[in-house]
C-alpha angles and dihedrals in degrees: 000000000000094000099044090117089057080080086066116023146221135301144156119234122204123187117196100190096202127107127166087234140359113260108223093232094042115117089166116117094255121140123192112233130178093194117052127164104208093183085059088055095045088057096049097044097048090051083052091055093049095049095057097032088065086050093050103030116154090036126137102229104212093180149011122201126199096193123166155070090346128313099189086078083059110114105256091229091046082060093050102052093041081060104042081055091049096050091051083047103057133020099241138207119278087249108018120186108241102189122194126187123220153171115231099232122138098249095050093045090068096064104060097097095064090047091055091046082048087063105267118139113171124042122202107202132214104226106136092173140014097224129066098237093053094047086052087057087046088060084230121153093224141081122221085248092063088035090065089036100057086043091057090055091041090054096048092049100038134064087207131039125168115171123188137227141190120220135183090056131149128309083350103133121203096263082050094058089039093055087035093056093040080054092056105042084053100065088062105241102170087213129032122179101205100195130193114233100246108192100227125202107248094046151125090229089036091059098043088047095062084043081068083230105114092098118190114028118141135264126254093255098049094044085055091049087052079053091055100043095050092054088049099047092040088047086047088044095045095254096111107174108265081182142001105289096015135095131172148165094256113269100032094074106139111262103201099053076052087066095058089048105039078054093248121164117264141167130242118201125171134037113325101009120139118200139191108222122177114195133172091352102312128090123231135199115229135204140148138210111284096214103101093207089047081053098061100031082058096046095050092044107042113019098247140068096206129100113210129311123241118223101231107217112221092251082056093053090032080061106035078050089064090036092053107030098044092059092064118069093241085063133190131338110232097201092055097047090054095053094044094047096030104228125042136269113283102272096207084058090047096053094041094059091046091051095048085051099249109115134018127222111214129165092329101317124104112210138178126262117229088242082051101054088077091062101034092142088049096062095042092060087059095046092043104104 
């Protein structure tokens, strides 16, 4: 199974931890800094790729991914140089996906140019909601006006645009997230990632919840009506879901998130990154320490900014394989799974859940219903050996 990964492929993950405030809901490693040297993070940076360059080395590189934080406050010419070293690393792709997050305030938005001459390609933007009192909840810097704005000039710089929102969030009824989404897929994003507020332990949001002071927020049934009606207005727009969360117009999927979920090999480099690195034939599980100063110390001092890698047995990608591949519409290869886990998923699950209506079992490959992506957890646990 030393070429496992191959069914995925291959891409480079960068995590920039930096944000210009904390958002309340986010659980993501991002700090808020008034004082970055962003010649100290080149260095460091550059010295991560060559270190994992000499031990991949003959490698086709499909996607790069700057995620945060948030990247767009990246220097233009930190991300091209971060770029130019990764071309002379790695042979790539004859069209790779170079993939750039970003807020959609004013300031940023004009950027976008020089982060387009630096080699990006594709931009993922933050934003969350289409009116300015939900975007104060939110705790974003931005109102829905700039927002537009900085798509527009996205649209017009990019090939490729995807935005994301969150939906199910306080006091938004069910006719609210209906006329917000028909807003969105008006404005022609090829890619959209429609997120349900999830309320995480750590947070803003998490704090003010066992308060017992995050009033409004909806209840189960109607965030699994927003759920519905998502699936039904993205199917009627051409951005049927290729996964949970994501919708797109087919073919502009994005393929390095496909990489995480067809269970490919990546590399995580900066505070925070987790990678997926197969080598001599094991796999090995990647982080690194979130603490951006700890990052860098590490990476100065020791050469690398990983801690250690963890062996994965092939019961553990057997099972990070279900986990991953179940999530997107084109579902789970059952030869594969067989030959990582060494025996095959349980039959009578599988004929259980194909009686009850919530999979569907076609040439070898076991997918969701769409009565079964609600409860999605649900049917991994029955499949789980």
């Amino acid at each position: 199974m030393s070429d496992d990964w191959r069914n995925g492929g291959f891409g480079l993950y960068l995590h920039w931890p930096f944000c210009a405030a904390k958002c309340p809901y986010c659980d993501f490693n991002s700090h808020v800094s008034s004082n970055i040297d962003q010649s100290q993070w080149a260095k460091a940076y550059l010295s991560e790729i060559d270190r994992v360059g000499r031990e991949t080395q003959g490698r086709t590189l499909n996607t790069v991914f700057f995620g945060g934080g948030t990247p767009s406050l990246m220097d233009p010419e930190l991300v091209g140089a971060i770029l130019e070293r990764v071309r002379v690393t790695w042979p790539m792709v004859n069209d790779p996906e170079i993939t750039l997050e970003a807020n959609p305030t004013s300031i940023e938005s004009g950027r976008f140019r020089a982060f387009f001459d630096a080699g990006v390609n594709r931009v993922s933007m933050g934003m969350q909601a289409l009116n300015d009192d939900d975007l104060r909840r939110l705790g974003r810097m931005h109102s829905a006006a700039e927002g537009r704005r900085a798509f527009d000039i996205a649209r017009n710089t990019f090939d490729r645009v995807s935005f994301d929102l969150i939906y199910a969030r306080q006091h938004q009824s069910t006719e609210q997230w209906r006329a917000e989404l028909n807003e969105a897929l008006s404005m022609a994003a090829d890619h959209l990632s429609l997120y349900q507020l999830t309320i995480e332990p750590g947070t803003v949001f998490g704090a003010r919840h066992d308060l017992g002071k995050l009033h409004g927020l909806p209840i189960d049934d109607t965030s699994a009506d927003m759920y519905l009606i998502t699936q039904d207005i993205c199917n009627q727009h051409g951005l049927p879901a290729y996964e949970v969360s994501n919708h797109a117009i087919p073919g502009s999927e994005s393929r390095h998130n496909l990489i995480y979920w067809r269970y490919g090999d990546y590399l995580g480099i900066g505070p925070g990154a987790h990678g997926r690195l197969t080598l001599n034939g094991t796999r090995y599980a990647t982080d690194t320490p979130k603490s951006p100063t700890q990052w860098l110390d590490q990476v100065s001092k020791r050469g690398t900014g990983e801690g250690a890698r963890e062996s994965l047995s092939d019961s553990d990608q057997a099972i990070e394989y279900l986990l991953f591949s179940m999530r997107l519409t084109e579902g789970l290869d059952m030869n594969r799974y067989a030959k990582l886990a060494g025996r095959e998923i349980e039959p009578a699950a599988i004929r259980h859940l194909e009686e009850i209506g919530m999979i569907t079992l076609d040439q070898g490959r076991i997918c969701t219903t769409e009565q079964g992506r609600p409860v999605l957890n649900a049917i991994i646990r029955e499949l789980m050996p």
